[in-house]
C-alpha positions in Angstrom: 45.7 -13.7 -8.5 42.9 -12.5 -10.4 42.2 -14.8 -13.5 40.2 -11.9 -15.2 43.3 -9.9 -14.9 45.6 -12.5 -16.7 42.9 -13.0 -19.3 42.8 -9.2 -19.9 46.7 -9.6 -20.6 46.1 -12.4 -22.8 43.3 -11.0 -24.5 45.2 -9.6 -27.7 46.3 -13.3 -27.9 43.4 -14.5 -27.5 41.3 -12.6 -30.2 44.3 -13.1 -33.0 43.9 -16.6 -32.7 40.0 -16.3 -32.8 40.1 -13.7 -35.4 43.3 -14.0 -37.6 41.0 -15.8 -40.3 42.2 -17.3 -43.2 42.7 -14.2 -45.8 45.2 -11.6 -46.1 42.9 -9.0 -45.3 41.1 -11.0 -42.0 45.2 -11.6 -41.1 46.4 -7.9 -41.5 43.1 -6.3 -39.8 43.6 -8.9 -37.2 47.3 -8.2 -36.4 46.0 -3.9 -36.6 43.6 -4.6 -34.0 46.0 -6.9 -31.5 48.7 -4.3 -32.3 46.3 -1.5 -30.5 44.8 -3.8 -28.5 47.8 -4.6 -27.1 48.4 -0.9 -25.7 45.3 -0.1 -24.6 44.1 -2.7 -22.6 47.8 -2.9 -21.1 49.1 0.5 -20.6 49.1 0.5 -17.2 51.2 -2.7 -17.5 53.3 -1.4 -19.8 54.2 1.4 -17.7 54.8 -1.0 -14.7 56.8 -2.3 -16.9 55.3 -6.2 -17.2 56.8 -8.9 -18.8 53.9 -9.9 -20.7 52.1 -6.6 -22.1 55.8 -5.4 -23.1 56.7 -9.0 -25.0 52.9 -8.8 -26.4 53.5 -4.9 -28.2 56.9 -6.3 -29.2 55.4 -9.3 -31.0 52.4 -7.3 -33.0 54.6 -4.6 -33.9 57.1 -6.7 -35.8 54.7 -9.2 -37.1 52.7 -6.1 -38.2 55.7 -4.5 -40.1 56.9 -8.2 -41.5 53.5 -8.9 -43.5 51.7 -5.1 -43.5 54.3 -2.4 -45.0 57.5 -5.8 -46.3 54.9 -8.3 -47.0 57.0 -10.6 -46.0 54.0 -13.4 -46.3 56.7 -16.3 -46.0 56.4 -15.6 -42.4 52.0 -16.7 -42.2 52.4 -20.5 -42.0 54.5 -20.2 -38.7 52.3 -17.0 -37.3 50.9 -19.6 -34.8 54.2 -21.7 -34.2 55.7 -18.4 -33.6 53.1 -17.5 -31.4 53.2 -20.6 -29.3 56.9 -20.2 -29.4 57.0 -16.4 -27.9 54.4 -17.4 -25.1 56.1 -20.5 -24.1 59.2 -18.0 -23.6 57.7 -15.5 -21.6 56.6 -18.4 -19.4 59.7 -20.3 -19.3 61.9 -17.3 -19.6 60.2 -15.0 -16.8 60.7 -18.1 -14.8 64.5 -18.2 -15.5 65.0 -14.2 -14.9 63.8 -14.7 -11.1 60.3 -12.7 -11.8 57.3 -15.5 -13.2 54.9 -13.3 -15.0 52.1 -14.4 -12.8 54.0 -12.8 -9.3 53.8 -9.7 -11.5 50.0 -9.8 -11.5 49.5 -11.3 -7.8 51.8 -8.5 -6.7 49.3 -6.2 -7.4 46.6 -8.0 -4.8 49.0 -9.5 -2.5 50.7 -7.1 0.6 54.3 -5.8 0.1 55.3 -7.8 3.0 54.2 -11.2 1.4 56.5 -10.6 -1.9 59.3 -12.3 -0.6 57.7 -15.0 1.2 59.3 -18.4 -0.9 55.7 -19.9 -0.5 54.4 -17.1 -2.6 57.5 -17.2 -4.7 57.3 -21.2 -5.1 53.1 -20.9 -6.3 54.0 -18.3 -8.6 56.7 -20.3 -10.6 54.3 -23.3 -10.6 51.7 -21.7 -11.8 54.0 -19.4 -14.6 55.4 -23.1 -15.2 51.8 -24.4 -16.0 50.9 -21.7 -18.3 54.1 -22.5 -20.1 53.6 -26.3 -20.6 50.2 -25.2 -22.1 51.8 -22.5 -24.7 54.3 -25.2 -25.1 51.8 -27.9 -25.6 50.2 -25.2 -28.1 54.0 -24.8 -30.0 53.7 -28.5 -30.7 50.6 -28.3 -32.3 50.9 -25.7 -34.3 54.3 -27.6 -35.5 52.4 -30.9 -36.5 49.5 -28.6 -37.9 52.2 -27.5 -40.2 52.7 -31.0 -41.8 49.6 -32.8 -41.2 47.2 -29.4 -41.0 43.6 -31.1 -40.2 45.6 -34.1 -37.8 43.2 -32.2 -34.8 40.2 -31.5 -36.9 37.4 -29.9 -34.8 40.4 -30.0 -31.3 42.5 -28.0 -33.0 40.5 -25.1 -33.4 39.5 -25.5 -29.8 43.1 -25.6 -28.4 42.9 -22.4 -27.7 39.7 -22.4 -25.4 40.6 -26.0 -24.0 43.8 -24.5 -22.7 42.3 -21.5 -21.9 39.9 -22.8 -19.6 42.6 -25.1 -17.8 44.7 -22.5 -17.3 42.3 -20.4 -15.6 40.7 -23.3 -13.9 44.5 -24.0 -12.6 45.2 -20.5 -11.5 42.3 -20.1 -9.6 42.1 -23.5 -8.1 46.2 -24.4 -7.4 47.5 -21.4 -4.7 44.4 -22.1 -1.8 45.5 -25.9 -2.5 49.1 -25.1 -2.3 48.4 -22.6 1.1 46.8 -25.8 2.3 49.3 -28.1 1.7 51.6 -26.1 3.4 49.8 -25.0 6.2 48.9 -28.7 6.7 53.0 -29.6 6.2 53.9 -26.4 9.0 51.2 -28.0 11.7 53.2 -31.6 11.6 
């Protein structure tokens, strides 16, 4: 699977948690900007009907209408909790539907006849399981940032490229180790 692809998903993520800033204005341009990031980057996704793109739109757009047109600003403290929270779901629940939001992606690199193949199945759940103890790791953050909000300091702020950079470094890295494993298992 192509990291670059995944990142490309992640990217409206990504920038709102690099951009969001700490006024009204920063948060609202921010949200605007994921909010059409969000389709263009992804529409061919969205029309494949991914898990990801789709739960991405889905997110903007009501966070958009919640603090933009209700300015429902009660909602701003948990933005990030809420954001760790929706990621860690499309993980865990992509995983629990039967289709891990990674096998979406390596389908689109990997030959027809490999989709079914329970190797390819098992690497993809792994790896969708990873990325989901990350976001997850990222949920528990956020909800100790929300009583204790400089516990991190400095880490904190770079969660979000720490755990970037494993995640990518664990896509790329775990399915040749896995293939090995079991190709090494298979000649025993």
């Amino acid at each position: 699977m192509n990291p670059l692809t995944l990142l490309i998903s992640f990217s409206p993520w990504i920038i709102f948690g690099v951009l969001a800033g700490h006024s009204l204005f920063q948060l609202e341009a921010c949200l605007v900007i994921c909010l059409l990031l969000s389709v263009v980057v992804s529409w061919s996704d969205l029309k494949n009907k991914l898990i990801v793109p789709w739960v991405t739109l889905l997110y903007f757009f009501i966070i958009c209408v919640l603090v933009i047109p209700l300015k429902f600003y009660a909602v701003i403290p948990y933005i990030g909790l809420i954001s760790s929270l929706v990621l860690t779901l499309i993980a865990f629940g992509s995983i629990a539907i039967g289709s891990s939001f990674t096998i979406q992606y390596a389908k689109k690199e990997v030959p027809k006849e490999k989709w079914n193949d329970p190797n390819f199945i098992r690497i993809n759940q792994v790896m969708t399981g990873f990325w989901g103890l990350l976001f997850f790791i990222g949920a528990v953050k956020s909800v100790i940032e929300l009583f204790i909000p400089d516990f991190f300091g400095v880490l904190g702020d770079a969660f979000l490229w720490i755990s970037m950079i494993i995640g990518i470094a664990f896509t790329i890295k775990y399915p040749p180790y896995a293939r090995k494993k079991i190709t090494e298992k298979m000649a025993q």
